[in-house]
Residue frames relative to the residue before (quaternion, step in Angstrom):
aa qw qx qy qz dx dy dz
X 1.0000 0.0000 0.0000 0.0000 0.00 0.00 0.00
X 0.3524 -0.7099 0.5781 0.1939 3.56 -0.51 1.35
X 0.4959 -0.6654 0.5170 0.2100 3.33 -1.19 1.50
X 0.6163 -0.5023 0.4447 0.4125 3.75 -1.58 0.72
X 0.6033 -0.4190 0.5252 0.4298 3.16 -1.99 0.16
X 0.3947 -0.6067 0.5437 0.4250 3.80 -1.18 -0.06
X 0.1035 -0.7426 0.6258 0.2149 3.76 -0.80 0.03
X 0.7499 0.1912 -0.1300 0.6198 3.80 0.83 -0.43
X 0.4932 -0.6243 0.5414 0.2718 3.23 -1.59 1.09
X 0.4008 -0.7657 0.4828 0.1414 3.55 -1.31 0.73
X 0.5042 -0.5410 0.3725 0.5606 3.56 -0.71 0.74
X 0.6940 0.5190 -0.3821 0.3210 3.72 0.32 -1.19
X 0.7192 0.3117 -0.3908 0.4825 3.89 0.36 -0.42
X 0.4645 0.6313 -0.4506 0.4274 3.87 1.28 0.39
X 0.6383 0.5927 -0.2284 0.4349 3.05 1.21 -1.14
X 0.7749 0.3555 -0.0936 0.5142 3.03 0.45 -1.53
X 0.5655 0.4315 -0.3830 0.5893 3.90 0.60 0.69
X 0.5021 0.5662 -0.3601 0.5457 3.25 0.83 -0.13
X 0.7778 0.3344 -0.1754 0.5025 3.37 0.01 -1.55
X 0.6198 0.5453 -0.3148 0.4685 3.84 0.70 -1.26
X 0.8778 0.0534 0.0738 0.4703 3.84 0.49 -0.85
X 0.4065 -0.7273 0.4756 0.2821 3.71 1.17 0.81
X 0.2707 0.5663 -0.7565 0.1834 3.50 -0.01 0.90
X 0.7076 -0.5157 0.3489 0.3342 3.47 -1.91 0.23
X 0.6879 -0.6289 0.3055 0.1951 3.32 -1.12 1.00
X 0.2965 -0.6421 0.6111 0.3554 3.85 -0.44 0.52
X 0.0510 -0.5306 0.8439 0.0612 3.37 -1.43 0.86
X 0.8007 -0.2372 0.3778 0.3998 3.41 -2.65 0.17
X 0.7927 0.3837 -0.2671 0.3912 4.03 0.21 -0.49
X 0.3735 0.8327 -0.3723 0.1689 3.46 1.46 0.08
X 0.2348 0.7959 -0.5549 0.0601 3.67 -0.07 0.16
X 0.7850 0.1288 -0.2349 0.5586 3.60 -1.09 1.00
X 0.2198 0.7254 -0.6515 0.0321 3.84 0.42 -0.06
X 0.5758 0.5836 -0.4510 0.3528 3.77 0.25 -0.35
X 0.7556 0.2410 -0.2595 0.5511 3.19 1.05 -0.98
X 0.5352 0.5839 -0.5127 0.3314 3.94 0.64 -0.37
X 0.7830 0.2890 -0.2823 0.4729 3.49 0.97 -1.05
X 0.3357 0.6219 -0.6057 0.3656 3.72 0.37 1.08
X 0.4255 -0.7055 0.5567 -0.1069 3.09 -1.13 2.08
X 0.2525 -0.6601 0.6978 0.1165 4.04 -0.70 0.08
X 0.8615 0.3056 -0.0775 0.3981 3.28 0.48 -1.38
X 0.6012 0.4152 -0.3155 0.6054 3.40 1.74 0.15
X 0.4488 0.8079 -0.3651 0.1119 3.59 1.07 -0.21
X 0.6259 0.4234 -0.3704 0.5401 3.74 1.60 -0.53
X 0.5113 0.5274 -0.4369 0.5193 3.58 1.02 0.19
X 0.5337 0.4928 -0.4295 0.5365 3.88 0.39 -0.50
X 0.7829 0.4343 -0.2616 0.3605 3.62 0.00 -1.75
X 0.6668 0.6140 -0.3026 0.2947 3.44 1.04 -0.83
X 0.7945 0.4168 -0.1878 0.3998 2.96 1.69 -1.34
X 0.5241 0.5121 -0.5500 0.4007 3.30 1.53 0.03
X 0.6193 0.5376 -0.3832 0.4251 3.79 0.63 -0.69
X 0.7441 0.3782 -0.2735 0.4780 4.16 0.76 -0.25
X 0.8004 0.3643 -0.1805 0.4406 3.46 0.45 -1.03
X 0.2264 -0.7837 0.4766 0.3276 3.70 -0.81 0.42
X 0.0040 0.8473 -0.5297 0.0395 2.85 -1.43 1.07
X 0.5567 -0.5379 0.4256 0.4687 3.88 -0.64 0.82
X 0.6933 -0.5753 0.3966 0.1763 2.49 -1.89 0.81
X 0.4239 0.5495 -0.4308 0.5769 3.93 1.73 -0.09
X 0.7797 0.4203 -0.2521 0.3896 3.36 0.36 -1.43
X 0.5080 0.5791 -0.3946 0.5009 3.74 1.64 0.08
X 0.6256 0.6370 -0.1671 0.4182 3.67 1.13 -1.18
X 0.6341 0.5802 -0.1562 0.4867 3.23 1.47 -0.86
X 0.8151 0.2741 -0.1063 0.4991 2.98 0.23 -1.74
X 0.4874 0.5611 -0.4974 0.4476 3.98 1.06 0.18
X 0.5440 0.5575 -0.3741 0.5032 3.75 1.19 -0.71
X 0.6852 0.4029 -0.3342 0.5064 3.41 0.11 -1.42
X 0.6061 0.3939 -0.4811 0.4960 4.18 0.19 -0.61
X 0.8096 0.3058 -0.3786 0.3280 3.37 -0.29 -1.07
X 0.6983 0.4621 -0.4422 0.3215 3.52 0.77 -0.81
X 0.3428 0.6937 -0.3903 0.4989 4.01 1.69 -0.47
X 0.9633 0.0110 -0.2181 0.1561 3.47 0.27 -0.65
X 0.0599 0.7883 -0.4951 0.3604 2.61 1.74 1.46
X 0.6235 0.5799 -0.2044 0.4829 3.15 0.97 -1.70
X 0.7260 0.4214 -0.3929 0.3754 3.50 0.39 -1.18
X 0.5910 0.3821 -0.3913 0.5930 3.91 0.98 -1.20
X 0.4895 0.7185 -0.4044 0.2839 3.72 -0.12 -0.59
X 0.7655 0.4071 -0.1017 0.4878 3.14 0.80 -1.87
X 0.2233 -0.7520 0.5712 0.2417 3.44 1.58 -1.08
X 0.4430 0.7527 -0.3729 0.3133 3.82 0.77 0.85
X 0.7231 0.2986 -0.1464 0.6055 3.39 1.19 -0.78
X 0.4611 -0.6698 0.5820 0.0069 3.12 -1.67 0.09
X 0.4396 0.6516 -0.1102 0.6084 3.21 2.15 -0.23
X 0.3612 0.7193 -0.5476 0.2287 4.10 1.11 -0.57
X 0.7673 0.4682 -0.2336 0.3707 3.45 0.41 -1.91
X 0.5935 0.3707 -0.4028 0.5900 4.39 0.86 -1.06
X 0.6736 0.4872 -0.3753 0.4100 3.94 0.07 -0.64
X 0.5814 0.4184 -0.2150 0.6638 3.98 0.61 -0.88
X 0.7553 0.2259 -0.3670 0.4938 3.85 -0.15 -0.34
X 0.6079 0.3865 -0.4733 0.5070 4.08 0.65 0.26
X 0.7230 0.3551 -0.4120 0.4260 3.71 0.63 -0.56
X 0.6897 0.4922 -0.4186 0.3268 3.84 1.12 0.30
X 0.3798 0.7213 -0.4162 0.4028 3.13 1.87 0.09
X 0.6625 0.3617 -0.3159 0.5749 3.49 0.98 -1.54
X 0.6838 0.3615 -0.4921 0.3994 4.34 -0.24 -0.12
X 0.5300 0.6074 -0.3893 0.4457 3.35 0.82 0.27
X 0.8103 0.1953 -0.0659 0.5486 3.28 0.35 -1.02
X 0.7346 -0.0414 -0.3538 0.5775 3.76 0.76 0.63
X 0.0383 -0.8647 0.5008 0.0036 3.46 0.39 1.65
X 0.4375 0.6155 -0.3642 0.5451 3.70 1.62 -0.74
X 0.8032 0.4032 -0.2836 0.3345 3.37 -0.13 -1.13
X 0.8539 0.1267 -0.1780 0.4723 3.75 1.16 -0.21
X 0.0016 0.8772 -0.4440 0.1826 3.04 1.43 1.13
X 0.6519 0.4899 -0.2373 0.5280 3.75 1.19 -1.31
X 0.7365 0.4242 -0.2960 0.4359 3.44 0.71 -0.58
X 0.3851 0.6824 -0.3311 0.5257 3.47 1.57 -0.35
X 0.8472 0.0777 -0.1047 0.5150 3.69 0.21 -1.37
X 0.6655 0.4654 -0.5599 0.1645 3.04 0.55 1.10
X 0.5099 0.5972 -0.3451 0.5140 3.20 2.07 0.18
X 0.4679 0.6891 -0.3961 0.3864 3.62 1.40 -0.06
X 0.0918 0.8107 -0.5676 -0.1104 3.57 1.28 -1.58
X 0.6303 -0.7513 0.1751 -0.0868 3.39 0.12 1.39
X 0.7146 0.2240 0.3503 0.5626 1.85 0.41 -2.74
X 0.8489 0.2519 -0.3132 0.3432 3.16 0.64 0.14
X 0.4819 -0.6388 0.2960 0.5217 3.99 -0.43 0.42
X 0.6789 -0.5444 0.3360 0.3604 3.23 -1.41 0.62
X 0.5837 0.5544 -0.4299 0.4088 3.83 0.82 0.11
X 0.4500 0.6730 -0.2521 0.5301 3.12 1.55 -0.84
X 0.6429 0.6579 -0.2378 0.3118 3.59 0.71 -1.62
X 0.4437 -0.6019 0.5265 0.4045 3.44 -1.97 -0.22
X 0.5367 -0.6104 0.3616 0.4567 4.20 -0.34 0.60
X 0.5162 0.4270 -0.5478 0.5011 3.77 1.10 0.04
X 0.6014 0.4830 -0.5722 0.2786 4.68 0.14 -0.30
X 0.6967 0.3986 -0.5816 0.1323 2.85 -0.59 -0.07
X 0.5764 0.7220 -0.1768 0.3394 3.43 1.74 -0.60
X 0.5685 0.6347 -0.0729 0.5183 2.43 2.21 -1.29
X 0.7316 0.4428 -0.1817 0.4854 3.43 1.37 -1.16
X 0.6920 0.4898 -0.4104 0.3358 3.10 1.17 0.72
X 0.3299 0.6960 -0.5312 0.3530 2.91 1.45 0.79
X 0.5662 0.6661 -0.3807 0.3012 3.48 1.12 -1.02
X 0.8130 0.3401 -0.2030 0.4267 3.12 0.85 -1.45
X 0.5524 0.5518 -0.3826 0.4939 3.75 0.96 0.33
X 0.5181 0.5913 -0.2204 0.5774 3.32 1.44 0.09
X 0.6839 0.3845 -0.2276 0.5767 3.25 0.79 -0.90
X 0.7859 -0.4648 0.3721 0.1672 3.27 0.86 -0.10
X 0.6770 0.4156 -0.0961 0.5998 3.14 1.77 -0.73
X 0.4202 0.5819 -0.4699 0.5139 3.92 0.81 0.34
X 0.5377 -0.5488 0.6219 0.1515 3.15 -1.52 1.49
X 0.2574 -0.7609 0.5566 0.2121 3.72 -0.61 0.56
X 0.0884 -0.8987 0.4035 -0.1470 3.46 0.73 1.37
């Protein structure tokens, strides 16, 4: 029996990202850590280790957040020059475990709302939809 998608990050792949990649510690007042501990400047490190190191499929759910939410920050900051080689490694990995972060997919898409409205990582995000459907240059 094929395990559920995750929709919420778990204390245990919090934990164990922590220890695996020294991000910052959950104390009693945590809230959003996935996104608080998103990095810009640590972000080809994130991508590397999900692509090198094995890890469950929670601890996959996670550390896609912390990439995608990293390079919000990274377009965000408007510092690098690197968005498009960085964005085309974090769509390899939503490609190939696209089931597994499907929820995390439509929530960085925001749908519903126009793309000014949006986070500077959607429109990148909203092309997962349309490579899904079937229509995405296989670039």
């Amino acid at each position: 029996m094929k395990e559920a998608t995750p929709k919420y990050v778990e204390q245990a792949s919090m934990e164990s990202l922590i220890q695996k990649l020294n991000l910052p510690p959950l104390t009693p007042f945590s809230q959003d850590w996935e996104y608080t501990s998103a990095d810009a400047s640590r972000l080809d490190e994130f991508i590397t280790y999900y692509e090198n190191h094995p890890l469950n499929d929670n601890e996959k759910f996670t550390l896609m957040i912390i990439m995608i939410s990293s390079l919000d920050d990274y377009l965000s900051e408007g510092k690098g020059t690197d968005d498009h080689k960085l964005w085309n490694r974090i769509k390899q990995n939503l490609r190939k475990d696209y089931e597994l972060h499907i929820h995390t997919i439509n929530y960085w898409a925001q749908d519903e709302s126009d793309l000014e409205d949006c986070f500077a990582v959607t429109p990148y995000v909203r092309e997962m939809r349309t490579w899904n459907e079937g229509e995405y240059d296989n670039d």
